[in-house]
Chimera marker file (.cmm) of the C-alpha trace (Angstrom):
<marker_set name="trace">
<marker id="1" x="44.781" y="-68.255" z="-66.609" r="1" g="1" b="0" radius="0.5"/>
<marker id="2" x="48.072" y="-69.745" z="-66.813" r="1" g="1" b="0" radius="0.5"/>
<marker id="3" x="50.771" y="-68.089" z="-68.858" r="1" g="1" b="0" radius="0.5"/>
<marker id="4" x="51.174" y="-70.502" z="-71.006" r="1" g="1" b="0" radius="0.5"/>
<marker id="5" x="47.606" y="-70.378" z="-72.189" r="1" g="1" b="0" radius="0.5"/>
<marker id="6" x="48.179" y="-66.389" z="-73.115" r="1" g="1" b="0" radius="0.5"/>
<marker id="7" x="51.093" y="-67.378" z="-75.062" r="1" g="1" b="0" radius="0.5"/>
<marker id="8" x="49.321" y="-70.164" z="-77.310" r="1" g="1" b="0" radius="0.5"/>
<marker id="9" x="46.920" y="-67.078" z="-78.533" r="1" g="1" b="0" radius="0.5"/>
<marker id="10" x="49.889" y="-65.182" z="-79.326" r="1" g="1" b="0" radius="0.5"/>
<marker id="11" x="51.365" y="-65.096" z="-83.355" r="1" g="1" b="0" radius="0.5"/>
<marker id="12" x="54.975" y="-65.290" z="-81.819" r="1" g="1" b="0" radius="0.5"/>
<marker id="13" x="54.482" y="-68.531" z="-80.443" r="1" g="1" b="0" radius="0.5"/>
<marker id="14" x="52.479" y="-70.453" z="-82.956" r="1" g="1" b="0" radius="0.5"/>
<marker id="15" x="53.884" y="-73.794" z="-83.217" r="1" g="1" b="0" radius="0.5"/>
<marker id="16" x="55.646" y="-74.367" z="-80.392" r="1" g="1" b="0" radius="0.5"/>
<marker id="17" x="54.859" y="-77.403" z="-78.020" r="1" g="1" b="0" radius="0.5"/>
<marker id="18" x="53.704" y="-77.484" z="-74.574" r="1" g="1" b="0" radius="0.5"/>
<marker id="19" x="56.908" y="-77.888" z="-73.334" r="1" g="1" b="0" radius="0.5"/>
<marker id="20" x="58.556" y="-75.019" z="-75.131" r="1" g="1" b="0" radius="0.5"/>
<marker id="21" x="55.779" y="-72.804" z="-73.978" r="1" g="1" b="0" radius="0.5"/>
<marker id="22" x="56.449" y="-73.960" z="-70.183" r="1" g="1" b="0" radius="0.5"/>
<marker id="23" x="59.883" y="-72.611" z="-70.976" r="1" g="1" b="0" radius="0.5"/>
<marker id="24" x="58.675" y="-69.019" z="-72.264" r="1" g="1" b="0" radius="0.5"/>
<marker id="25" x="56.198" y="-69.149" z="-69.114" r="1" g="1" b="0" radius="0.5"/>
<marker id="26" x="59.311" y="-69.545" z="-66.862" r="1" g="1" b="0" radius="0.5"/>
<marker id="27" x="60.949" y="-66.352" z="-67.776" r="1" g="1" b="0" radius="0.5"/>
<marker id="28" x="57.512" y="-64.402" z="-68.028" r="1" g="1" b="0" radius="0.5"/>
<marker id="29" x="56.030" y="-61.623" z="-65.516" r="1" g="1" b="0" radius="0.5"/>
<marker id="30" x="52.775" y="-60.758" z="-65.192" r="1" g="1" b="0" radius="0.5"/>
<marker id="31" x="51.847" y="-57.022" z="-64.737" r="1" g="1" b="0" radius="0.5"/>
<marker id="32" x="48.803" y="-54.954" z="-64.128" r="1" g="1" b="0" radius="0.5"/>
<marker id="33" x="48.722" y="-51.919" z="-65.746" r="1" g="1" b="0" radius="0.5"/>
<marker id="34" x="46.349" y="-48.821" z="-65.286" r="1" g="1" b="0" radius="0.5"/>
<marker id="35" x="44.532" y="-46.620" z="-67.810" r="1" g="1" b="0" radius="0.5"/>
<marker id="36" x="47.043" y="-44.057" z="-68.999" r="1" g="1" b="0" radius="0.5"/>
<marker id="37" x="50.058" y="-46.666" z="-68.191" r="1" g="1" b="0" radius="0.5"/>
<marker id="38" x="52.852" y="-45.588" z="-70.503" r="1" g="1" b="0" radius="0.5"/>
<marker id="39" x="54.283" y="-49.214" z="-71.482" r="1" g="1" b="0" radius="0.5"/>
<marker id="40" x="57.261" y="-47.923" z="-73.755" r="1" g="1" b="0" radius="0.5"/>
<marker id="41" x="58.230" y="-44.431" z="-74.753" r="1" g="1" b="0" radius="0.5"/>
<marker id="42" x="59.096" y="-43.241" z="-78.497" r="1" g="1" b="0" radius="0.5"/>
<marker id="43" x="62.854" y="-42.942" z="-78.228" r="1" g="1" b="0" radius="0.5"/>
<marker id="44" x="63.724" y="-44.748" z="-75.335" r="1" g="1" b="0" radius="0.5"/>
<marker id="45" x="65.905" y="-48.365" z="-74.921" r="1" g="1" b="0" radius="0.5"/>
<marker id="46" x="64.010" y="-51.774" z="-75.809" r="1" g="1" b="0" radius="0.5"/>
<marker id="47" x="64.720" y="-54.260" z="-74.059" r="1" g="1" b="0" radius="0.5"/>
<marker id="48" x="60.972" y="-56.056" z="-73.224" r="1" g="1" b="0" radius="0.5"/>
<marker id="49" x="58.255" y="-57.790" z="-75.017" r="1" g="1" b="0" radius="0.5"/>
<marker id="50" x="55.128" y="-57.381" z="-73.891" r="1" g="1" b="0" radius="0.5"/>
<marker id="51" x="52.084" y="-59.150" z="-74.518" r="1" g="1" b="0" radius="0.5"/>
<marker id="52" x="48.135" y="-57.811" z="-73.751" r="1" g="1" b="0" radius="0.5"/>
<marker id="53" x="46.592" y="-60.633" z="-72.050" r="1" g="1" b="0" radius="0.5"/>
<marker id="54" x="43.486" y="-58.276" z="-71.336" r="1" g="1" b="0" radius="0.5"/>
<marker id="55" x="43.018" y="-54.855" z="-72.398" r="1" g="1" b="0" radius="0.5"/>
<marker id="56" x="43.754" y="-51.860" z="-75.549" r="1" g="1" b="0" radius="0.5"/>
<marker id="57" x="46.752" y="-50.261" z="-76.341" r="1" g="1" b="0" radius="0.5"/>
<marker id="58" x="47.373" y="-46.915" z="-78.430" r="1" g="1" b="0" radius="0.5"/>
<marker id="59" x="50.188" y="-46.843" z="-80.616" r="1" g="1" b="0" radius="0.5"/>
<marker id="60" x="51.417" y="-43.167" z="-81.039" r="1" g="1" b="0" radius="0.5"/>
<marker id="61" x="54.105" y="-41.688" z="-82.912" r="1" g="1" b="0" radius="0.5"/>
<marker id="62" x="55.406" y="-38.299" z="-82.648" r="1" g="1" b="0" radius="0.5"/>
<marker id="63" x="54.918" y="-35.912" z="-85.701" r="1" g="1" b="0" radius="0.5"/>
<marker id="64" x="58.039" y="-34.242" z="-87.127" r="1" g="1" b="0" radius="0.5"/>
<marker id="65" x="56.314" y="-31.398" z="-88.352" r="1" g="1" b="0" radius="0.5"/>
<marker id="66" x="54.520" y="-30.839" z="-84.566" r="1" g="1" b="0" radius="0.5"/>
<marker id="67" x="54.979" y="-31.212" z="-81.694" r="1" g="1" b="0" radius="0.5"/>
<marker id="68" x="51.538" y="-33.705" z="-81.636" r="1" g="1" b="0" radius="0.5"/>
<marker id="69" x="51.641" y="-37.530" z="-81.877" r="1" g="1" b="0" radius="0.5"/>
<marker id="70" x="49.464" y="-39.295" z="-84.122" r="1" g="1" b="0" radius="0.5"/>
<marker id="71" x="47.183" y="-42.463" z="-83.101" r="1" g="1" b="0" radius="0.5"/>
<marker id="72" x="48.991" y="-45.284" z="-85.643" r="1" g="1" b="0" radius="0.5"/>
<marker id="73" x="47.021" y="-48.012" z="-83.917" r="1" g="1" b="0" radius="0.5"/>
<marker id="74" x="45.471" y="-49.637" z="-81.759" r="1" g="1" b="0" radius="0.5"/>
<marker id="75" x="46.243" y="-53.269" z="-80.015" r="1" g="1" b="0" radius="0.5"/>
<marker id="76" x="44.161" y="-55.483" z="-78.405" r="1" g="1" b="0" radius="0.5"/>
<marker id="77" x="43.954" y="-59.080" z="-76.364" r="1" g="1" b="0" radius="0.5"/>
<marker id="78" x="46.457" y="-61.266" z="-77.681" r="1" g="1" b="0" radius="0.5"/>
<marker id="79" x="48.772" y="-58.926" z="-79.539" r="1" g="1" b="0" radius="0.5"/>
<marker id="80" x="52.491" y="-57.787" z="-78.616" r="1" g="1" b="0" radius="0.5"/>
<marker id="81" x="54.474" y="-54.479" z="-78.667" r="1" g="1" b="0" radius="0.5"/>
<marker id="82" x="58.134" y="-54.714" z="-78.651" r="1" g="1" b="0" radius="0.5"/>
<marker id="83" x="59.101" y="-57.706" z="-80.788" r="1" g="1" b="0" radius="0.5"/>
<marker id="84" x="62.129" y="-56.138" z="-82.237" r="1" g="1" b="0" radius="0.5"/>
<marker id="85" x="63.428" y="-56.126" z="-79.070" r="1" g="1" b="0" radius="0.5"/>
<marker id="86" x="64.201" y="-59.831" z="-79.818" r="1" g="1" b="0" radius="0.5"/>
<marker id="87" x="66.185" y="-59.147" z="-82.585" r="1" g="1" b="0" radius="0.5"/>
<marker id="88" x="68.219" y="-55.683" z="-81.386" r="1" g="1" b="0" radius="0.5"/>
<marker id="89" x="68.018" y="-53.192" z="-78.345" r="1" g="1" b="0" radius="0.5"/>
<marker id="90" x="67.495" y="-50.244" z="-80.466" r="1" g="1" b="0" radius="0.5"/>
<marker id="91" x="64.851" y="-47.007" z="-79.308" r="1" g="1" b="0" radius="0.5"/>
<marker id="92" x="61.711" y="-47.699" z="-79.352" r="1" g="1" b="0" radius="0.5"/>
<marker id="93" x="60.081" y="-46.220" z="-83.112" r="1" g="1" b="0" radius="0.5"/>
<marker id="94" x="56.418" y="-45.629" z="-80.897" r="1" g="1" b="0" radius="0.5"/>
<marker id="95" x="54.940" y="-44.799" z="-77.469" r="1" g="1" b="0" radius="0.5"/>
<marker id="96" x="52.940" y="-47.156" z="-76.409" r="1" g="1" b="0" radius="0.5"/>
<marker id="97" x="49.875" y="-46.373" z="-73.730" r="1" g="1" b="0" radius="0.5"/>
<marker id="98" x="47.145" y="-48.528" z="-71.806" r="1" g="1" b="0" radius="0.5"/>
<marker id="99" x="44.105" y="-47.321" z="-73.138" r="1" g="1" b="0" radius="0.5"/>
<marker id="100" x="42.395" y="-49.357" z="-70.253" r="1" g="1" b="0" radius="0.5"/>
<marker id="101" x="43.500" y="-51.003" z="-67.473" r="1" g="1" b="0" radius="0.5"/>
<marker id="102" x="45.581" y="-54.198" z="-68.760" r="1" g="1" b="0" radius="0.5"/>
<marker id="103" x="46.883" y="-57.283" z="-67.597" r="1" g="1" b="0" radius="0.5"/>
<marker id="104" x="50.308" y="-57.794" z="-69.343" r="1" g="1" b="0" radius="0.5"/>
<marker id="105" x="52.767" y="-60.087" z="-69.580" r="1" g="1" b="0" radius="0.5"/>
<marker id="106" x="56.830" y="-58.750" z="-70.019" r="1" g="1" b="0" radius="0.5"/>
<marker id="107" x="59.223" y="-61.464" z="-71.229" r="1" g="1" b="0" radius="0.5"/>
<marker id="108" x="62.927" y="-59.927" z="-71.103" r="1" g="1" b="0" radius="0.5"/>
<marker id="109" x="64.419" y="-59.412" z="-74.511" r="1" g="1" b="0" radius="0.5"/>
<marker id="110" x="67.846" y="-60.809" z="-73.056" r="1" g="1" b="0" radius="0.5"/>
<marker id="111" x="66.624" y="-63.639" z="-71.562" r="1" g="1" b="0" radius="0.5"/>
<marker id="112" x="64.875" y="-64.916" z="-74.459" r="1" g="1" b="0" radius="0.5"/>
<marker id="113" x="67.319" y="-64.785" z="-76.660" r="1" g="1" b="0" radius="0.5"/>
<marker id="114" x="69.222" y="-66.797" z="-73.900" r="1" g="1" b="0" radius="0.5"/>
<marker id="115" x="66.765" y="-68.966" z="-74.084" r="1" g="1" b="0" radius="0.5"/>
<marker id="116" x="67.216" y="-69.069" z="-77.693" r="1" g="1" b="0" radius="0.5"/>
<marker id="117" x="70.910" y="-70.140" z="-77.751" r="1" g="1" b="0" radius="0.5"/>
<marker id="118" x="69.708" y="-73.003" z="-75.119" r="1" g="1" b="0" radius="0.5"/>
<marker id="119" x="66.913" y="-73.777" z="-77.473" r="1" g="1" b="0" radius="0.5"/>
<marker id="120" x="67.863" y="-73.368" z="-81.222" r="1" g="1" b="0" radius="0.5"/>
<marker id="121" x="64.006" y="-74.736" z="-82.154" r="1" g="1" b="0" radius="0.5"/>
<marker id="122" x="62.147" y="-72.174" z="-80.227" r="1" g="1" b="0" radius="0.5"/>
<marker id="123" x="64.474" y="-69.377" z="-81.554" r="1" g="1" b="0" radius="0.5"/>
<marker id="124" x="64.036" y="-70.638" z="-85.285" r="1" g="1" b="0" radius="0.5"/>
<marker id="125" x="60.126" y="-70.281" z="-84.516" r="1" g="1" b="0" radius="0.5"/>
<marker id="126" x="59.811" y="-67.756" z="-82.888" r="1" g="1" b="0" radius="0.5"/>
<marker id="127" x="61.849" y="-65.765" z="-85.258" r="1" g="1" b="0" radius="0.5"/>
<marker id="128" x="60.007" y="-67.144" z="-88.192" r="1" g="1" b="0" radius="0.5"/>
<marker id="129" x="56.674" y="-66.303" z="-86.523" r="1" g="1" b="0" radius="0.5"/>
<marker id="130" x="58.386" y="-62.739" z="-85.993" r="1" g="1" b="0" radius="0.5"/>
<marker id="131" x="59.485" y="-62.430" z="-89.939" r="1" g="1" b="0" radius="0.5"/>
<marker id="132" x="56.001" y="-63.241" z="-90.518" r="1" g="1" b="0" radius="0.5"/>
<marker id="133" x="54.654" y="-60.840" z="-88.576" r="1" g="1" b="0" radius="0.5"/>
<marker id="134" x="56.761" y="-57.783" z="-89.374" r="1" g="1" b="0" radius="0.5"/>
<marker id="135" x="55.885" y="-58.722" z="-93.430" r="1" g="1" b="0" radius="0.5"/>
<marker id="136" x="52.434" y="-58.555" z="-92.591" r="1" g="1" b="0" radius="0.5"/>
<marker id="137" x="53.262" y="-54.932" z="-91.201" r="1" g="1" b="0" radius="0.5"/>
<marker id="138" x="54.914" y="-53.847" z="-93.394" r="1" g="1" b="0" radius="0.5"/>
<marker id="139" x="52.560" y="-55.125" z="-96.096" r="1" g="1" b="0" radius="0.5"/>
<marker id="140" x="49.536" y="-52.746" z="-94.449" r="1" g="1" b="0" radius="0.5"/>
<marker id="141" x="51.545" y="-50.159" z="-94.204" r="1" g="1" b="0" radius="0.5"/>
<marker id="142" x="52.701" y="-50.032" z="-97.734" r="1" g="1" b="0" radius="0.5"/>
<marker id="143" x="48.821" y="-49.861" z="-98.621" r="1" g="1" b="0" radius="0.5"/>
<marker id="144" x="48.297" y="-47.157" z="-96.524" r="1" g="1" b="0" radius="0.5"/>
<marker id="145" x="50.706" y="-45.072" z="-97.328" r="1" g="1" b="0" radius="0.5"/>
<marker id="146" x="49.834" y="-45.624" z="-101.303" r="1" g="1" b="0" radius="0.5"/>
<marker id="147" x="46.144" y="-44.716" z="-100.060" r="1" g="1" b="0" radius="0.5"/>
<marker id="148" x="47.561" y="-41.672" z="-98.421" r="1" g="1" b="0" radius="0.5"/>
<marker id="149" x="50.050" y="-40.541" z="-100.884" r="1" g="1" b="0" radius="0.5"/>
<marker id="150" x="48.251" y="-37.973" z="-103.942" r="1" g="1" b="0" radius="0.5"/>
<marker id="151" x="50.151" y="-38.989" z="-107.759" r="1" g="1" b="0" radius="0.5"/>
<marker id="152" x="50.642" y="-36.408" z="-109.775" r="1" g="1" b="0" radius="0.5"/>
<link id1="1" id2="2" r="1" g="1" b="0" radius="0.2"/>
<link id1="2" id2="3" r="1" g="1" b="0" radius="0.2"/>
<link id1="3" id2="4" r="1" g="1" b="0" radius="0.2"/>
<link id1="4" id2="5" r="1" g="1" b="0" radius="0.2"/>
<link id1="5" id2="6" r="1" g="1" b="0" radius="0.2"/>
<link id1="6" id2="7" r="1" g="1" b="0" radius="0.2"/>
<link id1="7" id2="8" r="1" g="1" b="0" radius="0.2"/>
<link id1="8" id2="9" r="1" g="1" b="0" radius="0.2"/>
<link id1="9" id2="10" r="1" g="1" b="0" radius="0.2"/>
<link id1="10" id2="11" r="1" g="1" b="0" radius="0.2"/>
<link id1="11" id2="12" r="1" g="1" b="0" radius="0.2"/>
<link id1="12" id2="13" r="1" g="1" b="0" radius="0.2"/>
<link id1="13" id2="14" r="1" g="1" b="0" radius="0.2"/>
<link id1="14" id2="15" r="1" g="1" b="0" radius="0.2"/>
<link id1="15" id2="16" r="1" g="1" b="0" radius="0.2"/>
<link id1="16" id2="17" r="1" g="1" b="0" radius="0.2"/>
<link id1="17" id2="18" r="1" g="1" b="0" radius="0.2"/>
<link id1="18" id2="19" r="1" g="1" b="0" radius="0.2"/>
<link id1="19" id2="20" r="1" g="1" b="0" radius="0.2"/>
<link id1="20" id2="21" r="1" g="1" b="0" radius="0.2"/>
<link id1="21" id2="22" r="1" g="1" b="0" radius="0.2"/>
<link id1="22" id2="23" r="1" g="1" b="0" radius="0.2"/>
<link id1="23" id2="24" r="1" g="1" b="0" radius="0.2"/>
<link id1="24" id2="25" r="1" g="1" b="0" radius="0.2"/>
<link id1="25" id2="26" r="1" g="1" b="0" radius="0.2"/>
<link id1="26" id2="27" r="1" g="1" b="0" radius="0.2"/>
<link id1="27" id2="28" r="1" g="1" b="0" radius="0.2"/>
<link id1="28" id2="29" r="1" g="1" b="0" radius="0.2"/>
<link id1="29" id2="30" r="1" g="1" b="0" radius="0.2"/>
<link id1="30" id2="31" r="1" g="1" b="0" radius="0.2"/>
<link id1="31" id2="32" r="1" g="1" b="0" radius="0.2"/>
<link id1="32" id2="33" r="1" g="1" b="0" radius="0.2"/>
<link id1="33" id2="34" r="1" g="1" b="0" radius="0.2"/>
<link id1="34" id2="35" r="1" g="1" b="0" radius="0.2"/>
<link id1="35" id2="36" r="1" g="1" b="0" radius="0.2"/>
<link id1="36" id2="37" r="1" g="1" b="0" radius="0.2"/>
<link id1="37" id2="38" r="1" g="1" b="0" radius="0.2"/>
<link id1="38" id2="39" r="1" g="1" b="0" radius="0.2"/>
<link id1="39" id2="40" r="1" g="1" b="0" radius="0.2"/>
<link id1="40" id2="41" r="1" g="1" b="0" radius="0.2"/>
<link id1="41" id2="42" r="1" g="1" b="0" radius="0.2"/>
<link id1="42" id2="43" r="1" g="1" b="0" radius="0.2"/>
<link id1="43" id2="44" r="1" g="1" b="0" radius="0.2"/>
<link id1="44" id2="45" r="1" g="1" b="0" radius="0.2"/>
<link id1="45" id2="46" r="1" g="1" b="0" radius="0.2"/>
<link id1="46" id2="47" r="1" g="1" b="0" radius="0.2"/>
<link id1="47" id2="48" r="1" g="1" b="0" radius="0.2"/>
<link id1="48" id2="49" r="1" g="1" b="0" radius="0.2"/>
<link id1="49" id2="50" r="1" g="1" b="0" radius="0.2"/>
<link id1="50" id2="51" r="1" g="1" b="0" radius="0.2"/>
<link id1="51" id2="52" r="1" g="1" b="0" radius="0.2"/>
<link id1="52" id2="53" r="1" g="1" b="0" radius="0.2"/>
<link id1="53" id2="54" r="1" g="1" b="0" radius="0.2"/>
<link id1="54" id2="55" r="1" g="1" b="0" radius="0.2"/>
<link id1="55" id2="56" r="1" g="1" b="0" radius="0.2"/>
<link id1="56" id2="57" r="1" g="1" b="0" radius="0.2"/>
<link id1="57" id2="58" r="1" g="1" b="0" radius="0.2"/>
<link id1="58" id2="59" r="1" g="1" b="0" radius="0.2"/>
<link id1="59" id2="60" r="1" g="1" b="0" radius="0.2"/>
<link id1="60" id2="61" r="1" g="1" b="0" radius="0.2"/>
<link id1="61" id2="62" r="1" g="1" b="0" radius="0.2"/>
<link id1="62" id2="63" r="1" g="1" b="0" radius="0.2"/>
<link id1="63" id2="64" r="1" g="1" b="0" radius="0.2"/>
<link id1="64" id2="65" r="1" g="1" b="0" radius="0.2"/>
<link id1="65" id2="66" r="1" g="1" b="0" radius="0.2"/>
<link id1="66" id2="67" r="1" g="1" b="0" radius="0.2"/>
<link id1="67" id2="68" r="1" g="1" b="0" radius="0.2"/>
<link id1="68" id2="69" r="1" g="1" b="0" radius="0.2"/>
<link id1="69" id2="70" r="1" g="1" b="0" radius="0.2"/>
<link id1="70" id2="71" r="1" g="1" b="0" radius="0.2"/>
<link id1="71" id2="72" r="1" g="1" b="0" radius="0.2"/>
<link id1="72" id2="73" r="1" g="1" b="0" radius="0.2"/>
<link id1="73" id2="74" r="1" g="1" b="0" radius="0.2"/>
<link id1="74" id2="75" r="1" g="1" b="0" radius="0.2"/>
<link id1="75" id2="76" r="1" g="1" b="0" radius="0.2"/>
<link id1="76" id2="77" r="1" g="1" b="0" radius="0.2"/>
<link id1="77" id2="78" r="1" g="1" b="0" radius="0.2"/>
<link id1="78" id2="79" r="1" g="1" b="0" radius="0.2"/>
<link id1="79" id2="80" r="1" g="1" b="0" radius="0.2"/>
<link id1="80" id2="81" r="1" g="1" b="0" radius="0.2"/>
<link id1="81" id2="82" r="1" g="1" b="0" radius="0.2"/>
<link id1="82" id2="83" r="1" g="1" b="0" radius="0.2"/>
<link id1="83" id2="84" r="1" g="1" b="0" radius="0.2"/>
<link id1="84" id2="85" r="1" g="1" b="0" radius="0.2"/>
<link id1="85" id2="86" r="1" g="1" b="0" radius="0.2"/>
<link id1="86" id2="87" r="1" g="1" b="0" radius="0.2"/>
<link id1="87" id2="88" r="1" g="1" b="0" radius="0.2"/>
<link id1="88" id2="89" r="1" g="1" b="0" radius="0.2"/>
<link id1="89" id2="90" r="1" g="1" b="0" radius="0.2"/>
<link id1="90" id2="91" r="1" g="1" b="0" radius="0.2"/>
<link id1="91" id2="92" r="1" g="1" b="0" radius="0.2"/>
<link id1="92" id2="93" r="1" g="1" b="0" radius="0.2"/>
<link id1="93" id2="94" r="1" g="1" b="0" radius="0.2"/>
<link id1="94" id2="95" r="1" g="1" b="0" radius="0.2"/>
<link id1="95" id2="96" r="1" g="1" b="0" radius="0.2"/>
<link id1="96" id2="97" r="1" g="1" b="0" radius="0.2"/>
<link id1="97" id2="98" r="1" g="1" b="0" radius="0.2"/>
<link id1="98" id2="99" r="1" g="1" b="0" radius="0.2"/>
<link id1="99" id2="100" r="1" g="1" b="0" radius="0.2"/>
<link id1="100" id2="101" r="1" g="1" b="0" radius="0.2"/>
<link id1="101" id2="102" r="1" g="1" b="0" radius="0.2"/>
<link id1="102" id2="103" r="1" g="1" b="0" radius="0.2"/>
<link id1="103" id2="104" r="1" g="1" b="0" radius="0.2"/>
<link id1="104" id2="105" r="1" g="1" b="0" radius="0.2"/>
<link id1="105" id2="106" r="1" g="1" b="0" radius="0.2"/>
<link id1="106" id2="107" r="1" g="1" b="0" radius="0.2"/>
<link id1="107" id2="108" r="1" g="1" b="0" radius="0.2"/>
<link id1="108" id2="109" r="1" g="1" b="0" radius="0.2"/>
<link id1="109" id2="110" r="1" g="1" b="0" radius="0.2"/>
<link id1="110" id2="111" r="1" g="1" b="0" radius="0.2"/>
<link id1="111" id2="112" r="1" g="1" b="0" radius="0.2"/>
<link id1="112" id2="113" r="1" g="1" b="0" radius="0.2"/>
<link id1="113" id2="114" r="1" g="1" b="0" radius="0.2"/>
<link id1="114" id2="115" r="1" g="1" b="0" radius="0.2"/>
<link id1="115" id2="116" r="1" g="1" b="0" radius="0.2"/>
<link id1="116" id2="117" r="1" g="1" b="0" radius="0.2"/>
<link id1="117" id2="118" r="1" g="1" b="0" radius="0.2"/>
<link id1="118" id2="119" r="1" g="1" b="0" radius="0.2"/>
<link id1="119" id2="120" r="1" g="1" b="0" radius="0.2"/>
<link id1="120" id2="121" r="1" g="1" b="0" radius="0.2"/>
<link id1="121" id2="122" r="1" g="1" b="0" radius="0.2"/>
<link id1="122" id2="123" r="1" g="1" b="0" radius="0.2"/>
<link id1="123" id2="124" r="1" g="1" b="0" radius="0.2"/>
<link id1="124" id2="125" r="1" g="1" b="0" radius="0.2"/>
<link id1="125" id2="126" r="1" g="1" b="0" radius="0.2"/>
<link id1="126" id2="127" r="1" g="1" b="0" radius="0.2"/>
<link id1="127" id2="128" r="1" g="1" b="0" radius="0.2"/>
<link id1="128" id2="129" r="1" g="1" b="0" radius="0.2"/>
<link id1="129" id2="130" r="1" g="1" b="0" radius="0.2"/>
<link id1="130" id2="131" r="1" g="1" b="0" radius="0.2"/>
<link id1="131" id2="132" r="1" g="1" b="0" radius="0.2"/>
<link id1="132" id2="133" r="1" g="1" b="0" radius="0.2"/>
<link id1="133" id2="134" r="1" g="1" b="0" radius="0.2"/>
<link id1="134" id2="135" r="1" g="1" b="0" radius="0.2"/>
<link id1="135" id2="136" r="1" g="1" b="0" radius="0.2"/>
<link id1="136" id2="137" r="1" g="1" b="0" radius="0.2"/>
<link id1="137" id2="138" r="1" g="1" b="0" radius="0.2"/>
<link id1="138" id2="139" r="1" g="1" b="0" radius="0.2"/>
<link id1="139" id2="140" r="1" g="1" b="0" radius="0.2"/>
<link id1="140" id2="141" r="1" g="1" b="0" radius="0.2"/>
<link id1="141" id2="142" r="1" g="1" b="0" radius="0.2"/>
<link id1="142" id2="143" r="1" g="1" b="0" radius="0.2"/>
<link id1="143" id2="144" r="1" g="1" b="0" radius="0.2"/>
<link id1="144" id2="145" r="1" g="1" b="0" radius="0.2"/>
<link id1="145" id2="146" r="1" g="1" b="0" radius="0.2"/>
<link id1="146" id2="147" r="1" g="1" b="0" radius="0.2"/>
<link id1="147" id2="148" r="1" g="1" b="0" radius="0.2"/>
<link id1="148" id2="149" r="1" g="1" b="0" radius="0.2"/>
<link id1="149" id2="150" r="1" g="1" b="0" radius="0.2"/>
<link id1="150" id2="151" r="1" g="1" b="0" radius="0.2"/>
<link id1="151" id2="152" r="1" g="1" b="0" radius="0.2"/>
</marker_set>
């Protein structure tokens, strides 16, 4: 499967053209990665998106009060870690680890923002896309947190 095709099932890209996707494809790498794969580590520099063509993904954050992490989720075909890497190349807020063996695709953070400043309409929809997907986020994790908080 070509790139491309990965990156049409992907929320980031929705509505770009054919064309624009060719141009995401051109700046892409493809990676396998084994069960137990550490993709990005709590704490460390961002500076790739990744996409799961094939394959699951644990999300785990460390606990303050232990010295335990805690499963936050769990990401699938399709799905992305690392999309604030497009918009600053702050620490990474969760560990991320191949659950499986997965076939992923990294797109550099820095050169897709170049490709952004080439490209002002990809980089007004793909940022869009991201807004929308960080709301969504946040959104779920507002009602979890209300479902996990006790009211006196």
């Amino acid at each position: 499967m070509r790139v491309e095709a990965i990156l049409k099932r992907v929320d980031l890209f929705q509505g770009l053209s054919s064309e624009e996707l060719e141009e995401i494809d051109a700046i892409a790498e493809r990676r396998t990665c084994e069960a137990n794969c550490t993709l990005v580590a709590e704490g460390k520099k961002g500076d790739t998106l990744y996409i799961i063509e094939k394959g699951r993904v644990r999300i785990d954050l460390k606990l303050a009060s232990r010295s335990d992490c805690a499963t936050v989720h769990r990401l699938r075909d399709g799905q992305t870690i690392g999309e604030l890497s497009l918009v600053d190349s702050r620490r990474r807020s969760a560990t991320a680890t191949c659950e499986t063996e997965c076939q992923i695709v990294a797109i550099s953070s820095e050169q897709l923002r170049e490709l952004f400043e080439r490209n002002r309409s990809i980089g007004y929809t793909v940022i869009l896309n991201l807004a929308r997907v960080v709301a969504e986020r946040l959104r779920k994790t507002n009602l979890q947190l209300v479902a996990t908080v006790c009211w006196e």
